[in-house]
MARDREN-218978 format. One record per residue (C-alpha): residue number from 1; x, y, z. Coordinates in pm, 1 decimal, decimal comma, always signed. Layout:
% residues N
+-----+----------+----------+----------+
|   k |     east |    north |       up |
+-----+----------+----------+----------+
| NUM |        X |        Y |        Z |
...
+-----+----------+----------+----------+
//
This chain:
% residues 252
+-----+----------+----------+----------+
|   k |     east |    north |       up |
+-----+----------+----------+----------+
|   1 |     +0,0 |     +0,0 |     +0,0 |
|   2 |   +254,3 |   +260,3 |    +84,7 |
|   3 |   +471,2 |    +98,9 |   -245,5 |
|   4 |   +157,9 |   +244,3 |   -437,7 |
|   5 |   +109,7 |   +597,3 |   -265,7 |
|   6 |   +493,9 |   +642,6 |   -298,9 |
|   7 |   +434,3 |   +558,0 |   -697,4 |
|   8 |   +158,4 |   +777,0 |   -751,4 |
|   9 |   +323,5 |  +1081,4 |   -621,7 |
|  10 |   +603,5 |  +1012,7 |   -801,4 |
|  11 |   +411,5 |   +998,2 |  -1094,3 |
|  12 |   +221,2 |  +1367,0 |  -1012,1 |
|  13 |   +533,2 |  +1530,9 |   -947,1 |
|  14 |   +651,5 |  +1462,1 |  -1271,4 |
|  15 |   +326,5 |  +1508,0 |  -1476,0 |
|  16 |   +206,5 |  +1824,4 |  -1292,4 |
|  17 |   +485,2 |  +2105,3 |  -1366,8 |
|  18 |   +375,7 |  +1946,3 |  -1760,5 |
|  19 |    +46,3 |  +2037,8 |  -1753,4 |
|  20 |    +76,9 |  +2329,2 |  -1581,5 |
|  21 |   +367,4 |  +2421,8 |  -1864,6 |
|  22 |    +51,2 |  +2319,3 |  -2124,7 |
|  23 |   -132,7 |  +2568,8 |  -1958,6 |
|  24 |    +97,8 |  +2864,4 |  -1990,6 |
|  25 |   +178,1 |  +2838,3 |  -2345,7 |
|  26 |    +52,1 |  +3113,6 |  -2583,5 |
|  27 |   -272,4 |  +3071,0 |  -2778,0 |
|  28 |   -168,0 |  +3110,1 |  -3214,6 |
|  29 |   -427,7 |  +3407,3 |  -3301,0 |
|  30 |   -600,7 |  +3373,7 |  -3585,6 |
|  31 |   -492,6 |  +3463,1 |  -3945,3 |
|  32 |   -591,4 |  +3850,0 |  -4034,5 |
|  33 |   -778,3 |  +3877,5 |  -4273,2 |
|  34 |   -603,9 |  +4030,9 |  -4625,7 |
|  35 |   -625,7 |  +4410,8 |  -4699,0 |
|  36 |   -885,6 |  +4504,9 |  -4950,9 |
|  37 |   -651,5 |  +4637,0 |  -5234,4 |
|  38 |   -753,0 |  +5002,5 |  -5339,1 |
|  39 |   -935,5 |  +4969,5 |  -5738,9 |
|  40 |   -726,9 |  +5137,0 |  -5966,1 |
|  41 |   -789,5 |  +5263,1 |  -6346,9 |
|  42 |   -424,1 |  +5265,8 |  -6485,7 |
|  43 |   -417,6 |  +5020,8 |  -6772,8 |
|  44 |   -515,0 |  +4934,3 |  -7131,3 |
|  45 |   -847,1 |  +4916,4 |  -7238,8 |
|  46 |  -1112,2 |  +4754,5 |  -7521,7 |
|  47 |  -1467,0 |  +4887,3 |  -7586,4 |
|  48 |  -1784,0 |  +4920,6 |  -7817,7 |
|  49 |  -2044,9 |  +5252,0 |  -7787,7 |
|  50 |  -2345,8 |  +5287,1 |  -7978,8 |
|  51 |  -2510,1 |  +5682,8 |  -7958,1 |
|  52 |  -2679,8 |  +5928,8 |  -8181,9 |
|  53 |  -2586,8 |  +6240,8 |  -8328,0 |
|  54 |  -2752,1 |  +6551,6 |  -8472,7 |
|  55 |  -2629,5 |  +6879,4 |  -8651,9 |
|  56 |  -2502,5 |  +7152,3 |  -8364,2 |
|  57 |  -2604,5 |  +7419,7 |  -8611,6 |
|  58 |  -2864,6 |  +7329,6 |  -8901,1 |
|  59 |  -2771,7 |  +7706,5 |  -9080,9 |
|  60 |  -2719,7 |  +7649,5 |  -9476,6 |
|  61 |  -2613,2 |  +7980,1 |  -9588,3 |
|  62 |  -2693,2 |  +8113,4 |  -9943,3 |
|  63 |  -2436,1 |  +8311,6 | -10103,4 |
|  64 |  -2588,8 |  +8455,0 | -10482,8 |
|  65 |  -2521,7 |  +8723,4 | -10709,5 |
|  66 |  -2763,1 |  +9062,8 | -10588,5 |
|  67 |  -3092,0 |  +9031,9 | -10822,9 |
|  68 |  -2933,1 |  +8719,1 | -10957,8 |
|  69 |  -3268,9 |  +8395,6 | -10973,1 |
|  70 |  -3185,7 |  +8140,1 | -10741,7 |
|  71 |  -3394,3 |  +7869,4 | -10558,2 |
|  72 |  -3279,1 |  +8112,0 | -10245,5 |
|  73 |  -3554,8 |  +8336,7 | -10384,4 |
|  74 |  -3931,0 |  +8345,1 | -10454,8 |
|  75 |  -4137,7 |  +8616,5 | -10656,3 |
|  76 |  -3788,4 |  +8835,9 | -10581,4 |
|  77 |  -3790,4 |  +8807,9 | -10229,0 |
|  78 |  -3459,6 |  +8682,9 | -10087,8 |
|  79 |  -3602,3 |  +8367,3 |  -9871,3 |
|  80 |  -3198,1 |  +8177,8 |  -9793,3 |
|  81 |  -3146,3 |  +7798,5 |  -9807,0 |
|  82 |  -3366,4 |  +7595,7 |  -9569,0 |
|  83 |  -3204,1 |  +7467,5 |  -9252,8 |
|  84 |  -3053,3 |  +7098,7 |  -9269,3 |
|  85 |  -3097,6 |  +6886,7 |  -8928,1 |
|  86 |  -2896,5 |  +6614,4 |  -9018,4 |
|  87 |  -2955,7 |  +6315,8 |  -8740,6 |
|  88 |  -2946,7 |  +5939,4 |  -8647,5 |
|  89 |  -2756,4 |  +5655,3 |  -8522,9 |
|  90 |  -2397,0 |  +5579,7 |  -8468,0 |
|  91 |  -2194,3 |  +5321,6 |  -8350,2 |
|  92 |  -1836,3 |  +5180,4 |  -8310,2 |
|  93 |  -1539,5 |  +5079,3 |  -8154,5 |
|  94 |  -1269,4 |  +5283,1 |  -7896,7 |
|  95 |   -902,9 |  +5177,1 |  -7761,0 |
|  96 |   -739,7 |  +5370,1 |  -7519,7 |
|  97 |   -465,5 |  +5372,4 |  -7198,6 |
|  98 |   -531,0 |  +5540,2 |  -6834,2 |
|  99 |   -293,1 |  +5604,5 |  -6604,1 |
| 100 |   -378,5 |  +5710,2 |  -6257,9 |
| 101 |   -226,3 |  +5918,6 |  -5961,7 |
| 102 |   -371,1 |  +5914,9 |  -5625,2 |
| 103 |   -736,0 |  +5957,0 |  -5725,3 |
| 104 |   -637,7 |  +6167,7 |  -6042,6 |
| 105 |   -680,2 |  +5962,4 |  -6385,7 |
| 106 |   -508,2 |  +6048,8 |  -6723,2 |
| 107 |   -560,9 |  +5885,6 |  -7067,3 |
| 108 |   -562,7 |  +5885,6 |  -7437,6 |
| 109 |   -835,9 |  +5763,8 |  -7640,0 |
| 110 |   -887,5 |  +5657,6 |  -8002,8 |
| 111 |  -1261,5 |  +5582,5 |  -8161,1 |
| 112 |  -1428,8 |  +5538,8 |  -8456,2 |
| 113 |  -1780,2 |  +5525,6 |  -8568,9 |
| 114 |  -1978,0 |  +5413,5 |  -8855,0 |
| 115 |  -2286,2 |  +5715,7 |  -8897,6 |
| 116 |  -2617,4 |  +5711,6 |  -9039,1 |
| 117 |  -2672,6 |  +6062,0 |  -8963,3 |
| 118 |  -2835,8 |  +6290,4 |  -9269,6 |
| 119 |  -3151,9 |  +6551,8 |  -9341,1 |
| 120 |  -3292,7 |  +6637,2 |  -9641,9 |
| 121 |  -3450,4 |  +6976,2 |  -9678,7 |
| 122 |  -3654,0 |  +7154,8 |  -9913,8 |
| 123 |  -3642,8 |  +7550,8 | -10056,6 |
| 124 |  -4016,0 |  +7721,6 | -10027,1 |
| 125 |  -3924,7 |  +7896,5 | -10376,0 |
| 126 |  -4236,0 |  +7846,3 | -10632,7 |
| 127 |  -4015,1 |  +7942,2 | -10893,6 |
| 128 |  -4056,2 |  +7603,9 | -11161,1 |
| 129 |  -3705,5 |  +7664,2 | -11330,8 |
| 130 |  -3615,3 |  +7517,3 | -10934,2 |
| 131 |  -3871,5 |  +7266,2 | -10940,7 |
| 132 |  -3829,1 |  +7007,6 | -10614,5 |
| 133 |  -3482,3 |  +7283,2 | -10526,4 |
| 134 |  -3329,3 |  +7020,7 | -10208,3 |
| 135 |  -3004,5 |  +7053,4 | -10026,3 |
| 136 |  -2906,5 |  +6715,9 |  -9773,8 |
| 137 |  -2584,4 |  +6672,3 |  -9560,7 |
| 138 |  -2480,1 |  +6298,7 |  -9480,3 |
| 139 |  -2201,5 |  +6164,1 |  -9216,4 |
| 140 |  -2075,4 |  +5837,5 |  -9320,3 |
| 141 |  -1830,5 |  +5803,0 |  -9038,2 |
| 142 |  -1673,8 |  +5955,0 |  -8714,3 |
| 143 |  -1325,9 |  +5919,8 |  -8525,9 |
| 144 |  -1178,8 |  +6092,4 |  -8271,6 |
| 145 |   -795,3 |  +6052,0 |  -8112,3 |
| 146 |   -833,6 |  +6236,9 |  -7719,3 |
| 147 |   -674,7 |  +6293,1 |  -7427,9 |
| 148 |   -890,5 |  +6251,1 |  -7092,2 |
| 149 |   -847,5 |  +6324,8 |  -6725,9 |
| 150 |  -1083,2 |  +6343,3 |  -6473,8 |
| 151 |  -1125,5 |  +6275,0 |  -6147,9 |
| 152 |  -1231,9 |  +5925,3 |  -5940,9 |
| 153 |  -1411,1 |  +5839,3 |  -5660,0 |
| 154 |  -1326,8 |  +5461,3 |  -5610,3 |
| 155 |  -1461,0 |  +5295,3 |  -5921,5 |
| 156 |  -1686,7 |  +5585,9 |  -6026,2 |
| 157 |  -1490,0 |  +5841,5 |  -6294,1 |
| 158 |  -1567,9 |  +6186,6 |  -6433,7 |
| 159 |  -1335,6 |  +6337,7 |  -6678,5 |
| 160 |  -1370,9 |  +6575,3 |  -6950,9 |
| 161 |  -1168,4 |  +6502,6 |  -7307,4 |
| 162 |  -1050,7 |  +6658,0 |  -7641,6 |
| 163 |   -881,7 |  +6644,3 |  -7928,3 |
| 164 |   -876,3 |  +6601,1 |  -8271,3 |
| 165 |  -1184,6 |  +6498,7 |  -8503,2 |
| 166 |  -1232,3 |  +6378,8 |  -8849,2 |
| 167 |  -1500,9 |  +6258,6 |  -9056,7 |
| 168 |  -1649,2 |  +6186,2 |  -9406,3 |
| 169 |  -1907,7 |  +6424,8 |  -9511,5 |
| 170 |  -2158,0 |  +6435,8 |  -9821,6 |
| 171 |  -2323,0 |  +6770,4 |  -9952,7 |
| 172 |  -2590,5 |  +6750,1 | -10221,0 |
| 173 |  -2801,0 |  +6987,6 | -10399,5 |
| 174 |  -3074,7 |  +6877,1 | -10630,4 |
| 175 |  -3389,3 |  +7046,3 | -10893,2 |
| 176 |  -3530,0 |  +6857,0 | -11127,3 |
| 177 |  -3446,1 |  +7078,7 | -11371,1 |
| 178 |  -3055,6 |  +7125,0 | -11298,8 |
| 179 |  -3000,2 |  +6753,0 | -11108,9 |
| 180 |  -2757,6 |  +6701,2 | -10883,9 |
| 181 |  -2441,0 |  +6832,6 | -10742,8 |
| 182 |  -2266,8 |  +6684,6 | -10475,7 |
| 183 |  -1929,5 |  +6787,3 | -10270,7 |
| 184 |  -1755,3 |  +6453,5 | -10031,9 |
| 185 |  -1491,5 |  +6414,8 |  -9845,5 |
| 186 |  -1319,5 |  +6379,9 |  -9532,7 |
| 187 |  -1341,1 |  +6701,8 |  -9318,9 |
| 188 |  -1074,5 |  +6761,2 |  -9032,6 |
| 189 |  -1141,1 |  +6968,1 |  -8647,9 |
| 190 |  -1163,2 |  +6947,4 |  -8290,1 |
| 191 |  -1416,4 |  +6758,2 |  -8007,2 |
| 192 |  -1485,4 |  +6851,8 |  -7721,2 |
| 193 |  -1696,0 |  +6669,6 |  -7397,6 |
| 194 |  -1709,9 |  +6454,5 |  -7067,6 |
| 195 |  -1870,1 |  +6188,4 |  -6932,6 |
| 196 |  -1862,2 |  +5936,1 |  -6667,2 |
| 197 |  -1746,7 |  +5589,5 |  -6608,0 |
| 198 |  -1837,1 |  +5283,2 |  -6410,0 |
| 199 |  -1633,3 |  +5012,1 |  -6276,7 |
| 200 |  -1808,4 |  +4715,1 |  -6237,6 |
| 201 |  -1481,5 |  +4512,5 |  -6121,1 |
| 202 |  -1149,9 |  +4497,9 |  -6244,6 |
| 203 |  -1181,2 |  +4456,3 |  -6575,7 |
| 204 |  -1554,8 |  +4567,2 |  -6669,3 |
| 205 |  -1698,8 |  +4937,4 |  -6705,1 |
| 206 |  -1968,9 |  +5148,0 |  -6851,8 |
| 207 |  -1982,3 |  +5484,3 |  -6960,0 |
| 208 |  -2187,5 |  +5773,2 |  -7068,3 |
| 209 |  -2021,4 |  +6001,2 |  -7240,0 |
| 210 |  -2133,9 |  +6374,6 |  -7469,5 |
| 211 |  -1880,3 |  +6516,0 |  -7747,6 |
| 212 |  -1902,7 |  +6828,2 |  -7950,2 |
| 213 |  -1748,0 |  +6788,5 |  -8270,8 |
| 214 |  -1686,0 |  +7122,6 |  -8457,8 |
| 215 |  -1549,9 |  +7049,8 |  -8850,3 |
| 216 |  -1449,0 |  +7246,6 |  -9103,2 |
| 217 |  -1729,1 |  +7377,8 |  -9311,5 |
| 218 |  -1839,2 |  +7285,5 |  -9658,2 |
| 219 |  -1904,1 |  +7506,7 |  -9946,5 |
| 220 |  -2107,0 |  +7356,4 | -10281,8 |
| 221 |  -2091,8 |  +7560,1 | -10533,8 |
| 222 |  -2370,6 |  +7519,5 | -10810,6 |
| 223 |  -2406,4 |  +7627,1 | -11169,0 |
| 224 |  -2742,0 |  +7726,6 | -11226,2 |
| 225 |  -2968,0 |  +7817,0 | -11533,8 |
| 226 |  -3183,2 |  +8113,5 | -11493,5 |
| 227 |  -3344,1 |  +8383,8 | -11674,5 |
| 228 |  -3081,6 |  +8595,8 | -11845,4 |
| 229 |  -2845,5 |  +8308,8 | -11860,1 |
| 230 |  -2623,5 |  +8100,9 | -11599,6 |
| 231 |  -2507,4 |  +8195,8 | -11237,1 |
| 232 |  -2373,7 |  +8042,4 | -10972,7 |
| 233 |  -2515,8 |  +8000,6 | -10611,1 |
| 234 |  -2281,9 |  +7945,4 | -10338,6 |
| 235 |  -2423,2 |  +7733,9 | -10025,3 |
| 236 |  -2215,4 |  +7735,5 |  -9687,0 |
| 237 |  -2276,8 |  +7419,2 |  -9433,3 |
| 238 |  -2179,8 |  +7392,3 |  -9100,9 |
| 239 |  -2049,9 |  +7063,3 |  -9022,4 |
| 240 |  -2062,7 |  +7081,9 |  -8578,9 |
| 241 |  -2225,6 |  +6790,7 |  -8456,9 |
| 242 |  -2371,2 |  +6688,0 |  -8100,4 |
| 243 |  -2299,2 |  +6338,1 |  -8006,2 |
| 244 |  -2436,3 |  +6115,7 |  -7693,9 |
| 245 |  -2314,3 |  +5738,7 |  -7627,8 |
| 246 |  -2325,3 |  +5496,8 |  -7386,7 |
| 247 |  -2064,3 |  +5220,5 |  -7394,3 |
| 248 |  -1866,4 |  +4934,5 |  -7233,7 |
| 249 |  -1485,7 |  +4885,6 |  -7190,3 |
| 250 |  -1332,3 |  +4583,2 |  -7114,2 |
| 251 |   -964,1 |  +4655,1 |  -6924,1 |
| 252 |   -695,7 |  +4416,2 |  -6930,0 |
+-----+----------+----------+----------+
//
């Protein structure tokens, strides 16, 4: 009996200062969780846009020869060419880079559309030797090369952009007596505009954007037949344009 009692306190001695080791030793804390990582624009991007377009100012002017018989006049009252609101659909394709700094973003942008935007419009002159008088403007396609920079809160961005602009325009006046005569070609200027973007995740976004594109103008010259002989009637377009799109851009 006192054999055993001697064995089992041998035995506590020697397992006790263990457990009460066990005890003392630290706890491992659990793994913190990873930072969120701050979104960031900088980077190539891919996109498509769809948008309409219409004519910024509609003026045709009317340049003839005082007294001279025109479709510009009726009964020999100077009336000018009728306005041409040239509108419709566009849509195309854009490549660009941003870079960003802090929560400033900078980037250049390249597009190009294919238009459907054209008006045809009619002179009020009742004079028959300018039976069915027309003049139409047409805009076969659009692209732009811009800067942008704008500002970003998280994965919403507003920015304003410009640059250069270029497009192919068609000019056409008609009669039935004197046809047609027609002026194309690709017209050079400037666009200016801002939008905002949407970041979906990393490499997703949406954005509206609204560009004023100011060309150079077009003048068609005709030749026409009237009494006393020929002349010639100058008409001025304006080729400025106001364009609205929506589109997506895929970042790599």
């Amino acid at each position: 009996m006192k054999r055993h009692l001697l064995i089992s306190t041998a035995v506590g001695l020697v397992v006790a200062p263990g457990a009460g080791l066990a005890a003392d030793m630290p706890v491992k804390a659990p793994p913190l969780p990873a930072p969120i990582q701050a979104f960031s624009w900088t980077g190539p991007y891919i996109g498509l846009h769809a948008g309409y377009g219409w004519s910024a100012d509609p003026n045709v002017r009317c340049d003839v020869a005082p007294g001279a018989a025109s479709p510009c006049t009726d009964a020999g009252v100077f009336l000018g060419a009728p306005n041409v609101n040239a509108n419709g659909f566009l849509g195309g394709a854009q490549l660009g880079y941003n870079w960003q700094v802090a929560n400033w973003v900078f980037g250049l942008e390249t597009d190009f559309s294919g238009m459907n935007v054209r008006d045809t419009a009619h002179f009020a002159t009742t004079d028959t030797n300018y039976a069915n008088a027309q003049v139409s403007s047409r805009y076969d396609w659009l692209g732009t090369v811009r800067g942008r920079a704008g500002y970003a809160f998280d994965r919403t961005l507003l920015y304003g952009t410009g640059g250069f602009a270029y497009a192919h325009v068609q000019q056409d006046y008609f009669d039935s007596v004197h046809g047609t005569t027609s002026l194309s070609g690709t017209k050079t200027g400037w666009t200016l505009g801002g939008g905002v973007e949407y970041a979906f995740n990393r490499n997703w976004s949406v954005k509206a954007e609204y560009l004023y594109v100011n060309l150079q103008n077009t003048t068609l010259n005709t030749v026409l037949s009237g009494i006393g002989g020929s002349n010639t009637a100058a008409f001025n377009f304006k080729n400025d344009l106001n364009i609205v799109r929506l589109g997506a851009n895929f970042r790599f």
